[in-house]
C-alpha positions as CSV (number, residue, x, y, z in Angstrom):
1,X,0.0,0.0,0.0
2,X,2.6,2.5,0.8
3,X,4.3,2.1,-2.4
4,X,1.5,2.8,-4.1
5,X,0.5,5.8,-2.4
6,X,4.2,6.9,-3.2
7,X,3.5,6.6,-6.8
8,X,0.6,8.5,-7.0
9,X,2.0,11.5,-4.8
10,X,4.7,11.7,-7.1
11,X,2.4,11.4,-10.2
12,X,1.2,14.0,-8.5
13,X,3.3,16.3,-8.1
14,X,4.7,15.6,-11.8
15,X,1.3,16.8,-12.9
16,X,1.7,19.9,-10.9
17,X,5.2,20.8,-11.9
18,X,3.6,20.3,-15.6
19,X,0.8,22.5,-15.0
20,X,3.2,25.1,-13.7
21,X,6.1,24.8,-16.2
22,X,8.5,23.2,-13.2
23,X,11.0,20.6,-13.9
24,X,9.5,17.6,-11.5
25,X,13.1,17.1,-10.2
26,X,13.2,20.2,-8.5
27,X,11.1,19.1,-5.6
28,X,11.5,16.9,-3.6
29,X,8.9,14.7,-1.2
30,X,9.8,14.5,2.4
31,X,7.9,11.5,3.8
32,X,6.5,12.7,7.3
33,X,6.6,9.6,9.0
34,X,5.8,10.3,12.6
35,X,4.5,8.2,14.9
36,X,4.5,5.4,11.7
37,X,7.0,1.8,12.7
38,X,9.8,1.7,11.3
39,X,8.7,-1.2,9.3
40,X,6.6,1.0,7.1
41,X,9.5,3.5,6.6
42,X,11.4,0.1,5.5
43,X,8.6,-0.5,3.3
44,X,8.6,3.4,1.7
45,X,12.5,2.7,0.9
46,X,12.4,-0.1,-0.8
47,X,9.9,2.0,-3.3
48,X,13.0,4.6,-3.5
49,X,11.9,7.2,-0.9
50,X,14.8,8.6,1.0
51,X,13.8,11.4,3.0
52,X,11.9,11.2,6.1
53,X,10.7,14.0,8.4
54,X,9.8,13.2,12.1
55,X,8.2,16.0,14.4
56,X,9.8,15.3,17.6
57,X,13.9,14.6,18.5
58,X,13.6,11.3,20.3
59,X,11.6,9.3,17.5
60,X,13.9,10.8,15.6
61,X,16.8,9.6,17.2
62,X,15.2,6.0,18.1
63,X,14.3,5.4,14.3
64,X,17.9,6.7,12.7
65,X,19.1,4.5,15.0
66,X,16.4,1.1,14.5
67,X,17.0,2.0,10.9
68,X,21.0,3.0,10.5
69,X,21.4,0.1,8.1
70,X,19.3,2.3,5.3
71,X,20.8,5.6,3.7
72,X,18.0,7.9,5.1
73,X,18.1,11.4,4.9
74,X,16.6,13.0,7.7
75,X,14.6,15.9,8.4
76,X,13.4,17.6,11.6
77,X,10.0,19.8,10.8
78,X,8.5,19.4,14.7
79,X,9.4,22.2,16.7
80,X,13.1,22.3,18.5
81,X,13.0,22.8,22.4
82,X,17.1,24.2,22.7
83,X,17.5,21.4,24.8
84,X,17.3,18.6,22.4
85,X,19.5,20.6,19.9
86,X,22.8,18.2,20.4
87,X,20.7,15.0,19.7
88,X,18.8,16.7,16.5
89,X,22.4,18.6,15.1
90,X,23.9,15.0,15.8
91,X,21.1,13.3,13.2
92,X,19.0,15.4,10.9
93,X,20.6,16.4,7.8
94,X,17.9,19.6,7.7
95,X,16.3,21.6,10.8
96,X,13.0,22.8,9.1
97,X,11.5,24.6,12.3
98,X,14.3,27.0,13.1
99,X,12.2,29.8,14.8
100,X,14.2,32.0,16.9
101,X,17.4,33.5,16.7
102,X,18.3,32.4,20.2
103,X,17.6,28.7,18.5
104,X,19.9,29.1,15.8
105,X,22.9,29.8,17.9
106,X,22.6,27.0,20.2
107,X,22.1,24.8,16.8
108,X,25.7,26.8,15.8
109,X,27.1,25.9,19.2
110,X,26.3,22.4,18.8
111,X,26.9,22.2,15.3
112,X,30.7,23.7,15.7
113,X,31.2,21.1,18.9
114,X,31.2,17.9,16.3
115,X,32.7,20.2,13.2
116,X,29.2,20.0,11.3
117,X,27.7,22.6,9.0
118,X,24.2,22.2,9.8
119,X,21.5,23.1,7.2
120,X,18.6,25.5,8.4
121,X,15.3,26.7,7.2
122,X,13.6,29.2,9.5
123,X,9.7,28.8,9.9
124,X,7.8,32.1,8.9
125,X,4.4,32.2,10.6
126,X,3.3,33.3,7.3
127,X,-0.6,33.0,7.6
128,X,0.1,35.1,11.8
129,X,-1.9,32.1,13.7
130,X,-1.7,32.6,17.4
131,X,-1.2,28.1,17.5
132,X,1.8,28.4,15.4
133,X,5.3,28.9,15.5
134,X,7.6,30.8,13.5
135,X,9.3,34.5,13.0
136,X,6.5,36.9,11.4
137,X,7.1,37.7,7.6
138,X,8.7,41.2,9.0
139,X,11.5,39.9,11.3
140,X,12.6,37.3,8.9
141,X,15.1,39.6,7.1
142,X,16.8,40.9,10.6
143,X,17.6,36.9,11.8
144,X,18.4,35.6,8.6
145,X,21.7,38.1,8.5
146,X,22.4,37.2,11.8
147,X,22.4,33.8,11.0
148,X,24.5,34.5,8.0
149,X,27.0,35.2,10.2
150,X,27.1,31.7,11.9
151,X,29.8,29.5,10.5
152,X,28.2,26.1,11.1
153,X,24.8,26.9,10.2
154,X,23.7,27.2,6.6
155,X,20.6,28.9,5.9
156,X,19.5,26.7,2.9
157,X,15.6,29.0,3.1
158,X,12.5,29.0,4.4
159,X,9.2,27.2,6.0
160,X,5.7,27.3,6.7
161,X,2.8,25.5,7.4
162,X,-0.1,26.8,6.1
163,X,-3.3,26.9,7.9
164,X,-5.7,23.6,7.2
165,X,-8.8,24.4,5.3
166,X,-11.2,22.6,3.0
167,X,-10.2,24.5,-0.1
168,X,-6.4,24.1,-0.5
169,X,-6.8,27.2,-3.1
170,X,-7.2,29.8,-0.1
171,X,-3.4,29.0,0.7
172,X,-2.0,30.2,-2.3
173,X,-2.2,33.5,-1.5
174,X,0.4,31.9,1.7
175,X,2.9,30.0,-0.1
176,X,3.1,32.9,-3.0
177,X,4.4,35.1,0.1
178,X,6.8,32.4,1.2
179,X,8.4,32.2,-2.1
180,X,8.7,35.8,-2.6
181,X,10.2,36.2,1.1
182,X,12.9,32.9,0.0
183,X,13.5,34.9,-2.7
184,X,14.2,38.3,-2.0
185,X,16.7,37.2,1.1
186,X,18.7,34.4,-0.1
187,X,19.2,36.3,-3.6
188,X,21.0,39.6,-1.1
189,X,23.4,35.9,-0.1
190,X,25.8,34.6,-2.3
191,X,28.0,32.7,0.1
192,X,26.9,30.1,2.9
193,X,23.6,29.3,0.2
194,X,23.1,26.2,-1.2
195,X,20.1,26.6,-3.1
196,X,16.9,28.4,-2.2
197,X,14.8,25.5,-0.3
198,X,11.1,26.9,0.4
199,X,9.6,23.9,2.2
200,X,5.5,24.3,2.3
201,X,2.5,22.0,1.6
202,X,1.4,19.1,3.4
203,X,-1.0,16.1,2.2
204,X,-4.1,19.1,1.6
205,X,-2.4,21.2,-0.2
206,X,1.2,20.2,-1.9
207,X,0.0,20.3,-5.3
208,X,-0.9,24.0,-4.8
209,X,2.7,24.4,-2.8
210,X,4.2,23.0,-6.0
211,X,2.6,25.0,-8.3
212,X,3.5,28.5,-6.7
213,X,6.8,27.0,-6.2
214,X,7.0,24.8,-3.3
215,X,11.2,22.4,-3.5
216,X,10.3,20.6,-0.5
217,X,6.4,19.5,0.3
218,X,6.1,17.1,3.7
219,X,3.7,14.3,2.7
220,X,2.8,11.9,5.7
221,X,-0.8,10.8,5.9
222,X,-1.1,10.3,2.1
223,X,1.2,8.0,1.9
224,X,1.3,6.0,5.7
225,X,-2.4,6.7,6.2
226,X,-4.1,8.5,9.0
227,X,-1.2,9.2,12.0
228,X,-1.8,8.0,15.6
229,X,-2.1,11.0,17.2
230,X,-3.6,14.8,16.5
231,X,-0.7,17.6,16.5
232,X,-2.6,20.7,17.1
233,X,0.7,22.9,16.6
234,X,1.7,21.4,13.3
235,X,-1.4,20.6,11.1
236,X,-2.0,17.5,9.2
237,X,1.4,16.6,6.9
């Protein structure tokens, strides 16, 4: 079953990156696997999915860990407490959720302790809900050159997570502002910039994300089915 959902997500968002003149290689699907066994993350690599995003360190952890035989990429997108910044610099290739300052520099501190450049995106609050997290659309120029300024963390672009609705249309409006934001700060950056990531839509709305131009989009329930547990902070993936 999972490898089938796989296929259709990313017939999916093929069709999108058609519809919006994209080059399908240019995004990539993060598989949001919280709270899923790591038998069914077995299961999604064997049908050539490599990237995995957990919400909280310690599953994290206990997962790279049950599963260090595999070549999984891992991505953080839960929110990061600054005290369980040396266990998620120590495995996640990319911190989505970055969404203070403050954070950032512990993630440096950390980061510089085991020689790591560790790859950021900070979370704009882009749609200003009082449940989420994330700098305000306004402040996000201010921290970014800060952060520009930390040797071991690469600001690699930006995050959100829309608000859930029943027409996945109202958050264009959302991820348009995202991109433009990505944009307009990493272009002032030449150096410490990998690319621009802009990591927005979940299972509701990634074809829209792709389509106003989405590189990352965090998939879970789509493809492992319904999760075990609500997380009011950070929508459905």
């Amino acid at each position: 079953m999972v490898k089938e959902n796989l296929l259709q997500i990313r017939e999916r968002i093929e069709a999108a990156c058609e519809r919006s003149g994209r080059n399908p290689g240019d995004v990539r699907l993060i598989a949001v696997s919280k709270t899923k066994p790591s038998e069914m993350i077995r299961e999604a690599y064997s049908a050539g999915q490599t990237e995995f995003g957990e919400n909280k360190v310690q599953e994290m952890c206990q997962k790279a860990e049950e599963l260090s035989d595999l070549n999984i990429t891992w991505h953080l997108i839960g929110h990061l407490q600054k005290n369980k910044v040396r266990k998620a610099v120590a495995t996640a290739a990319m911190i989505h959720s970055v969404d203070t300052v403050e954070l950032a520099a512990e993630i440096q501190k950390e980061a510089a302790r085991i020689d790591k450049v560790q790859d950021i995106l900070l979370e704009v609050n882009v749609a200003a809900e009082e449940s989420k997290f994330g700098f305000r659309p306004e402040e996000v120029e201010a921290a970014a050159e800060e952060i520009f300024r930390m040797p071991n963390v690469r600001l690699c672009g930006l995050m959100t997570v829309a608000p859930y609705t029943e027409n996945p249309s109202e958050n264009r409006v959302f991820f348009k502002q995202l991109r433009k934001l990505a944009v307009d700060i990493l272009s002032k950056k030449t150096d410490n910039i990998s690319d621009c990531c802009i990591s927005m839509g979940m299972s509701n709305d990634f074809e829209e994300a792709v389509e106003e131009g989405a590189t990352m989009v965090r998939v879970g329930s789509l493809i492992f089915g319904q999760r075990y547990y609500a997380d009011k902070t950070e929508g459905s993936n």
